[in-house]
C-alpha positions in Angstrom: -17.9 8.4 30.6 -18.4 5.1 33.1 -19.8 2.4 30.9 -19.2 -0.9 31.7 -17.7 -2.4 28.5 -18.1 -6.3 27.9 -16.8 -9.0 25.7 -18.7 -12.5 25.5 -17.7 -15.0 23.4 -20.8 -17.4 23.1 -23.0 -18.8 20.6 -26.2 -17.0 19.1 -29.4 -18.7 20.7 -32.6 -17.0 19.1 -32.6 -15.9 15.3 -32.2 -12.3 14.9 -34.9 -10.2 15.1 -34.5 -6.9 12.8 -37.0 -4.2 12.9 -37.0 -0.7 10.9 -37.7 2.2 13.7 -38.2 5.5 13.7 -34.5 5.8 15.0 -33.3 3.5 11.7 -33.2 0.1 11.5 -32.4 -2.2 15.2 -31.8 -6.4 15.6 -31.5 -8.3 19.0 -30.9 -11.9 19.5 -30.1 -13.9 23.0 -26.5 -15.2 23.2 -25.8 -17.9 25.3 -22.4 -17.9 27.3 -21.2 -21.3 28.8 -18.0 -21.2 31.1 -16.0 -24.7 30.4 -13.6 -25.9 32.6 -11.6 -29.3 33.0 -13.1 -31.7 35.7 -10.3 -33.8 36.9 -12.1 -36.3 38.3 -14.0 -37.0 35.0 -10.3 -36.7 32.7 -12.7 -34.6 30.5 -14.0 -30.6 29.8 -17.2 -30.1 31.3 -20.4 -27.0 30.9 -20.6 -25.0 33.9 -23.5 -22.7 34.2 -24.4 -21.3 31.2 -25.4 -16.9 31.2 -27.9 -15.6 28.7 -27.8 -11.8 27.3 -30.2 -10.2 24.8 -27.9 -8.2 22.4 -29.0 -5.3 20.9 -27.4 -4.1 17.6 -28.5 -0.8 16.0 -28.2 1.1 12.3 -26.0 -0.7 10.4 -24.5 -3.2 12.4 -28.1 -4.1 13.1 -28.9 -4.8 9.0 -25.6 -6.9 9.3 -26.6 -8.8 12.2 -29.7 -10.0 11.0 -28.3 -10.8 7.8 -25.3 -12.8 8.8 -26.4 -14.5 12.0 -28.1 -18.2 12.7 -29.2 -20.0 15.7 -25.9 -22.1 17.2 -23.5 -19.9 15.1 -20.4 -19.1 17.5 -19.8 -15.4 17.7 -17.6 -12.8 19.6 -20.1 -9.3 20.6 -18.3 -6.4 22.3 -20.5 -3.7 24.0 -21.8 -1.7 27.1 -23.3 -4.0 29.6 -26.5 -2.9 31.1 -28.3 -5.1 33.5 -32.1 -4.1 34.6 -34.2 -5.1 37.4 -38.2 -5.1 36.8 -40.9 -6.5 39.0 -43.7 -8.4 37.1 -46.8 -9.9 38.3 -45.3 -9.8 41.6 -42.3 -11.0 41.2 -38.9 -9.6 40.5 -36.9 -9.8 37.1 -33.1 -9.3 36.6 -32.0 -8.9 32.4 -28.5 -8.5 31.0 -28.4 -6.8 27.9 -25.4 -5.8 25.9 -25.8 -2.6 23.7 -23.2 -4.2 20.9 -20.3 -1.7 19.6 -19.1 -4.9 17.1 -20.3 -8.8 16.7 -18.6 -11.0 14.8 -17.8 -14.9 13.9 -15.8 -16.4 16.5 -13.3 -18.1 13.8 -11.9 -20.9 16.4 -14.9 -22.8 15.6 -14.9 -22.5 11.3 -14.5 -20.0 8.9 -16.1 -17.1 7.9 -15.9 -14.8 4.4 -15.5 -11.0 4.8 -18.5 -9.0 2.7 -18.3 -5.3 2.4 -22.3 -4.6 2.8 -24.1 -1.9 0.7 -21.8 -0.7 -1.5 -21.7 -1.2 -5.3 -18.8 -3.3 -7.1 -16.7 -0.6 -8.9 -15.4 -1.7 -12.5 -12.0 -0.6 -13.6 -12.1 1.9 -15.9 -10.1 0.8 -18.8 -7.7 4.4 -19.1 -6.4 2.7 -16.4 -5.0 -1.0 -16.6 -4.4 -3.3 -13.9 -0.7 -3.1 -13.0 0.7 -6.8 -12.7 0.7 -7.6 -9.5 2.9 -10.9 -9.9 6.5 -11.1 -8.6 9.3 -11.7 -11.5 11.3 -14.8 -10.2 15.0 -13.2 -9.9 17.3 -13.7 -12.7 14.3 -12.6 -14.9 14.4 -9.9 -17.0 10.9 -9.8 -17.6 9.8 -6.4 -17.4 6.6 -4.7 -15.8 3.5 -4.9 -17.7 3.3 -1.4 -20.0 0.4 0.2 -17.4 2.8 -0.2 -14.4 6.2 1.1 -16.5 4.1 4.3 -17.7 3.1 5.0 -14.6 6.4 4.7 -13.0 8.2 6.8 -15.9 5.1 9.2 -15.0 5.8 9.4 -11.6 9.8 9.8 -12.0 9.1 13.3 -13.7 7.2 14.8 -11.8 
């Protein structure tokens, strides 16, 4: 398969637009790419020209998009490239569209928190205690909570 795989790392320039279609749900937004580069006669970083793609997420990635994205939010989206000539009204139109595989936050610009989407919390069922997951300091002779010793007796006979 020949598909022209992309990654731009730009910032999101229309909200997401999320729509439920017959073919499950689908979000695009326009991301705007600016190439920076360091003018020597100014001493400083300047914008060069700056591309625009329409991104196109689908299914889940496309609930998470719209969910997690906002106008001037820095982002990373990785995808097929597919660019499309049209003639309207006379005139001809050239589009760059990126089918995305993944989008994310691009994390040089702030931080981001990590939310596992549509799945329910599980509880720990109480049969089976939470081993203690702290580190005696040496010279200790604390031992393992009694959870994590039964469990290591149990697995030591069989």
């Amino acid at each position: 398969m020949n598909e022209t795989m992309v990654c731009a790392v730009g910032r999101v320039a229309t909200q997401p637009v999320y729509r439920e279609m017959a073919s499950g749900p689908s979000a695009r937004f326009r991301l705007a790419v600016t190439a920076r580069y360091w003018d020597r006669e100014k001493n400083a970083w300047t914008d060069g020209h700056t591309n625009f793609f329409t991104v196109w997420a689908n299914r889940q990635l496309a609930t998470n998009t719209a969910a997690s994205l906002t106008v001037g939010e820095p982002v990373i989206v990785q995808g097929r490239l597919k660019v499309r000539t049209d003639v309207r009204e006379g005139q001809s139109w050239t589009s760059a569209d990126i089918d995305a595989v993944a989008i994310g936050h691009d994390l040089a610009w702030g931080t981001s928190a990590f939310r596992r989407a549509g799945k329910a919390e599980t509880v720990p069922s109480p049969t089976s205690p939470e081993p203690n997951w702290e580190t005696p300091q040496e010279g200790s002779a604390e031992p393992a909570d009694a959870g994590t010793q039964h469990q290591l007796e149990t697995a030591a006979l069989t």
